[in-house]
N, C-alpha and C positions, 0 to 999 in steps of 0.2 A: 755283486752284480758284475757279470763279464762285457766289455766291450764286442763292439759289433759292426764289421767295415764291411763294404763292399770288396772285391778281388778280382771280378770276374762279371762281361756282360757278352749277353749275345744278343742280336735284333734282328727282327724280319720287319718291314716296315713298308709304308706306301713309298716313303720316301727316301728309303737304302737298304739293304738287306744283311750291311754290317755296320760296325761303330761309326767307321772313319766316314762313309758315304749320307749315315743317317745324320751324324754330329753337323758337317756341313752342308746341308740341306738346310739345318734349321738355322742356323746362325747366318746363314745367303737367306731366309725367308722363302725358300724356295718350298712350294707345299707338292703332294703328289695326287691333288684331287684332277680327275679328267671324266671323261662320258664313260659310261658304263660299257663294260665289254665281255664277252666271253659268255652270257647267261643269256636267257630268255626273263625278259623286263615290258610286263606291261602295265607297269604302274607308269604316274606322272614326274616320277625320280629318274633323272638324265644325268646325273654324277654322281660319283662314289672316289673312296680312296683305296685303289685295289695294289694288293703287291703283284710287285712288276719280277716278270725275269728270275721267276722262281722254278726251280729244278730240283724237287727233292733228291733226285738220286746223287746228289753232290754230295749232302748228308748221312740217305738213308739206302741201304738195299734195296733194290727195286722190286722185288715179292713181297721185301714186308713193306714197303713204300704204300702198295696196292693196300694193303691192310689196316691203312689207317686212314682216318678224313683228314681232310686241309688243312683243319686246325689243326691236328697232332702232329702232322708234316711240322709246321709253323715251329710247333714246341722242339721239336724233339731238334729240329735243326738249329735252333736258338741256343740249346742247351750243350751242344756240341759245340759250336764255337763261345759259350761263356767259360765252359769247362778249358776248351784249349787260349782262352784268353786271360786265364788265371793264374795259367802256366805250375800248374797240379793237378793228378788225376785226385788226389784226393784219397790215396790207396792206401798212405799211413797210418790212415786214423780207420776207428772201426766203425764195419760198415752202417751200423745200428745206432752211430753217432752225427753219419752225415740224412740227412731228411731230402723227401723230396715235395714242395709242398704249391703247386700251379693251378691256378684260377681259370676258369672259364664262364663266361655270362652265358652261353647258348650250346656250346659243345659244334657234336656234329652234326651243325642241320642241314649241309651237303649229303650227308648219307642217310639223314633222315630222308629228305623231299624224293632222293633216286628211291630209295626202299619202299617210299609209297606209291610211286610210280610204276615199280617193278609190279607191287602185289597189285594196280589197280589193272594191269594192263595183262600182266602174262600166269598170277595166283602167287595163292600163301608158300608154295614148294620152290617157287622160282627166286624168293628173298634171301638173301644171300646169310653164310651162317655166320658174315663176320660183323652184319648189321647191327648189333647190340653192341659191343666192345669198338666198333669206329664211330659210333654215335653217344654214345652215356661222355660227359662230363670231364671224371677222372683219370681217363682214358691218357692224358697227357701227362699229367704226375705216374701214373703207372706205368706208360712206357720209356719214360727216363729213368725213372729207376730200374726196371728192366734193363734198360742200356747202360747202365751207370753199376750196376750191382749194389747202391744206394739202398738200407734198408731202413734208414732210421722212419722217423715222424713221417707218415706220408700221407697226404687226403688232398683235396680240389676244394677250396670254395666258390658257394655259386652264388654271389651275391649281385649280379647283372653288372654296372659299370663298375663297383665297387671291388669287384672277383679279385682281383688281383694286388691290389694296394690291400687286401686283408692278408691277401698270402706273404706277403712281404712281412708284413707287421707281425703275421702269426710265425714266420720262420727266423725275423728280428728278437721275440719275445721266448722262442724254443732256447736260441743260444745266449742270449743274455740270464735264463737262468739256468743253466747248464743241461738242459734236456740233449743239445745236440752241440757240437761243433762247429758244424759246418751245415748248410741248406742251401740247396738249387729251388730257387723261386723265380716265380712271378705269372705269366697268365695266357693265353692265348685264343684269337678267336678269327672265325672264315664263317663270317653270317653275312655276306652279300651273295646272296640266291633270291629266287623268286620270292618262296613264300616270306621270307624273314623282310624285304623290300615291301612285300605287299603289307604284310601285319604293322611293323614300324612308321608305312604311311598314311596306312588308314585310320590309324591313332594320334594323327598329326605331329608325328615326335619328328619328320625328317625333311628338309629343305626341298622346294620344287623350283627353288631356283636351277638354271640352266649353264650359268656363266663359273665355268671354276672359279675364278678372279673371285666370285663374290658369293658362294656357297658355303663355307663355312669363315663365316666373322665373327668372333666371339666377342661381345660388348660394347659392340655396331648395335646404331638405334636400328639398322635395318634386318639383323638376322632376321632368319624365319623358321629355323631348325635346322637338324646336326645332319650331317654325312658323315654318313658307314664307311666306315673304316677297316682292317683288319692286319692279321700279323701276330708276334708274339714276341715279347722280350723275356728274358731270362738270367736272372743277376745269380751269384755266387757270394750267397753271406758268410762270413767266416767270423768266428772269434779272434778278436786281435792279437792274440800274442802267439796263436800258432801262426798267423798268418806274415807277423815279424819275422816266428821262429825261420818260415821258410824263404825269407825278404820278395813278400809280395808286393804285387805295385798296388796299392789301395786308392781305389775312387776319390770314397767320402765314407764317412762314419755314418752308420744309423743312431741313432738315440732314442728316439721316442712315435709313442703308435697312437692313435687315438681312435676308436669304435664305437660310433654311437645307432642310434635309431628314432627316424623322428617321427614315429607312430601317427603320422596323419598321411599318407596317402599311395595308392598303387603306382604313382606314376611320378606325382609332383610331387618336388622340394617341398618341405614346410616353408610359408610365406615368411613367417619369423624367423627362421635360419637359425634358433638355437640350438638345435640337437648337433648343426653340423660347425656352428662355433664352437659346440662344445669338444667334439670331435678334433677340433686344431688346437684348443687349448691344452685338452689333456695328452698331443704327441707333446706337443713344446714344452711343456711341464715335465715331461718324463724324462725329458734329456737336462733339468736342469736348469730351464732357461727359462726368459720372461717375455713376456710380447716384443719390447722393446730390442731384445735379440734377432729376431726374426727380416732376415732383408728382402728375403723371397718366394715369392707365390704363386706355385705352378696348380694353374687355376681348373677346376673341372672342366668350367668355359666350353659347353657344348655348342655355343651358338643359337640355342634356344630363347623366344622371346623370357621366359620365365627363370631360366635356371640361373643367368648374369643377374637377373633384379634379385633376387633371393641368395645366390651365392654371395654378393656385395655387400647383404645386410649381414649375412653370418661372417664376413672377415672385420669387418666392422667390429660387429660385437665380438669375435676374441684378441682381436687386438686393441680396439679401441678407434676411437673415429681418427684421432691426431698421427696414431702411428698407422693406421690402415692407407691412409693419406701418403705417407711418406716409402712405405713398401712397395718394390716392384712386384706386377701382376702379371703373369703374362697363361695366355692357352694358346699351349703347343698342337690341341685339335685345330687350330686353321691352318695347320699344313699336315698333319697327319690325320685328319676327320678325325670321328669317334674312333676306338678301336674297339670298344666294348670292354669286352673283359679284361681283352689285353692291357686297354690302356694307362691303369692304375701303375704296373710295372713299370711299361714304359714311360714316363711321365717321370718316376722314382729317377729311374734313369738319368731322363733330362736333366734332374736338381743336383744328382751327381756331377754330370760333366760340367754343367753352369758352377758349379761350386769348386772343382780342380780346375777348371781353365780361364777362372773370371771372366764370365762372357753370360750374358741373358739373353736366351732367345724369346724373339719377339713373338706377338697378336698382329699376324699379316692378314690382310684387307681391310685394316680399319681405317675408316672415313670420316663417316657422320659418329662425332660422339653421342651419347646415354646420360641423359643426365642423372638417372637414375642408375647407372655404373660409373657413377666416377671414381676413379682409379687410375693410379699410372699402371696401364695396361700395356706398356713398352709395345708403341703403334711401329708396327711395319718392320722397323731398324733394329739387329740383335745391338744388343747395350754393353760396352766394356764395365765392369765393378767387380769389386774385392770384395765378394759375398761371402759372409762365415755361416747361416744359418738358412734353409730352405725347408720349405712343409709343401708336400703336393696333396691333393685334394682330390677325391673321388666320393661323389654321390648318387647311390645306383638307384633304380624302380625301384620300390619297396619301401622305401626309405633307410637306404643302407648306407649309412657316412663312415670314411676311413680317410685317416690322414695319416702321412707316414713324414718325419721329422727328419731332414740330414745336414751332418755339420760337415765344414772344410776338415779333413784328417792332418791336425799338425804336430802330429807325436804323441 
């Protein structure tokens, strides 16, 4: 079994649009939800977390720029600066060895909603012929590879919140047994448009509060649902020893994945929370380790009345009530909202830099505690600690649970 670091990150986020802007945003509690802008919104939703001050063409060529939706922009700029953050193209190794493997919950539903628009208003001749390949899914793994001449292990999973914390785990699990090398993973999504505002509120899944200060509070007696979020992160797994060979600056170690399913419902958590305990036990087990290892818990924590009651029983039961007790909790969606698909990566992310820079970033706007979440859910203030072991947690519609495990890298 080969070792598995990280090397390399790229972010597009509500709250910076690279490491060093995103990093301290969270650790200042500073979130990037504000009033919606830029769309046509006539739902009862007046905030979002939208990325700011984004220029693909910093990235991407401006023809092919045209050619892709906002989430690909998202990715493909993500992956450019993980790639140059790694400080390796990567061109040593063969190309059938490096993978390219990124999540999306939704794809391109910007180029879905114009496309519909296009055919309701001017016909079927006037939809553009690049409609299908900026809207399908894939579309982000396919154009990095494209850019990257990347051939190995390549596909998108679409698992809604959970998209990406599998792509992580599935490109963790390629190069720990020697399928690949090296993988550019993780997720990306641009679902704050009409229709996707309109569908996520009339299913009550999204907060109608008005006050950023208090729209998304993850395990606040008072949430009331998540804000949208979007962006894309994008990590560079390597195998440890080429990544010595070439003296990388390494994150954090991955170790272990966990993937379950809790076969009860299209939307909700299972109320037992065992399929997604099970999901955290089996990353922590697979790096070797016991509950009592575990110092950190970068929480789903959508802000949803139901998903903190149910996520607290599932870390509960894989850890145990006494060390659940004792483990920091924190969700990084009260300053980045949801991200959807992206979020899984991002989030990986987080447990990364909290675990190289001993530092937990906090659950900002919390007030009224949950007695029904109790947890130290590190309120407001990021936490100095010498964390050695971190599990992030993503649980999507469908009942899709992925946890992804990372240690401090100390030789």
């Amino acid at each position: 079994m080969r070792r598995v670091v990280i090397t390399g990150a790229g972010v597009i986020s509500p709250v910076g649009n690279d490491i060093e802007s995103f990093w301290d945003s969270l650790v200042s509690g500073r979130h990037g939800i504000g009033p919606i802008t830029g769309i046509e919104n006539q739902t009862p939703v007046k905030v979002a977390a939208q990325v700011k001050d984004f220029d693909p063409t910093r990235w991407i060529d401006k023809k092919e720029a045209k050619r892709m939706d906002r989430f690909c922009q998202f990715a493909v700029a993500a992956a450019v600066d993980a790639l140059k953050d790694c400080g390796s193209d990567l061109k040593d190794l063969d190309p059938y060895r490096v993978g390219v493997i990124v999540g999306s919950g939704i794809g391109g539903m910007e180029s879905f909603e114009n496309s519909c628009r296009t055919y309701d208003q001017k016909g079927a001749k006037r939809v553009s012929v690049f409609f299908i390949p900026m809207m399908i899914s894939n579309m982000a793994a396919g154009n990095i590879s494209i850019r990257t001449g990347f051939k190995g292990v390549n596909f998108s999973p679409v698992t809604a919140c959970a998209s990406s914390s599998h792509a992580v785990g599935e490109a963790f699990r390629n190069i720990k047994y020697g399928v690949l090398d090296a993988c550019i993973t993780g997720g990306a999504e641009a679902a704050i448009t009409p229709l996707a505002l309109a569908g996520f509120n009339n299913m009550g899944a999204l907060t109608n509060e008005e006050n950023p200060d208090r729209a998304s509070i993850p395990f606040d007696k008072d949430r009331s649902g998540f804000v949208m979020g979007e962006g894309s992160t994008i990590l560079v797994l390597e195998e440890l020893e080429h990544a010595k060979a070439r003296g990388a600056h390494i994150y954090a170690e991955v170790v272990g994945y966990g993937a379950t399913g809790d076969g009860y419902h299209i939307t909700s958590p299972a109320p037992d929370g065992e399929a997604a305990a099970k999901a955290i036990q089996l990353a922590f087990e697979e790096g070797g380790l016991t509950a009592a290892d575990v110092d950190y818990v970068n929480a789903h924590g959508t802000s949803t009345p139901i998903n903190e009651r149910y996520e607290t029983i599932a870390i509960k039961k894989a850890l145990g009530e006494e060390q659940a007790k004792k483990v920091a909790v924190s969700s990084t969606k009260s300053m980045t909202g949801h991200m959807l698909g992206a979020a899984g990566a991002t989030e990986a992310l987080v447990c990364a830099l909290a675990l190289e820079k001993g530092i937990i970033p906090p659950t900002v706007g919390y007030q009224n505690p949950d007695p029904e979440c109790d947890l130290d859910c590190v309120p407001n203030t990021a936490r100095k600690a010498d964390i050695r072991v971190a599990v992030s947690n993503s649980l999507g519609f469908g009942g899709h649970n992925a946890t992804v495990c990372l240690k401090k890298y100390e030789g």
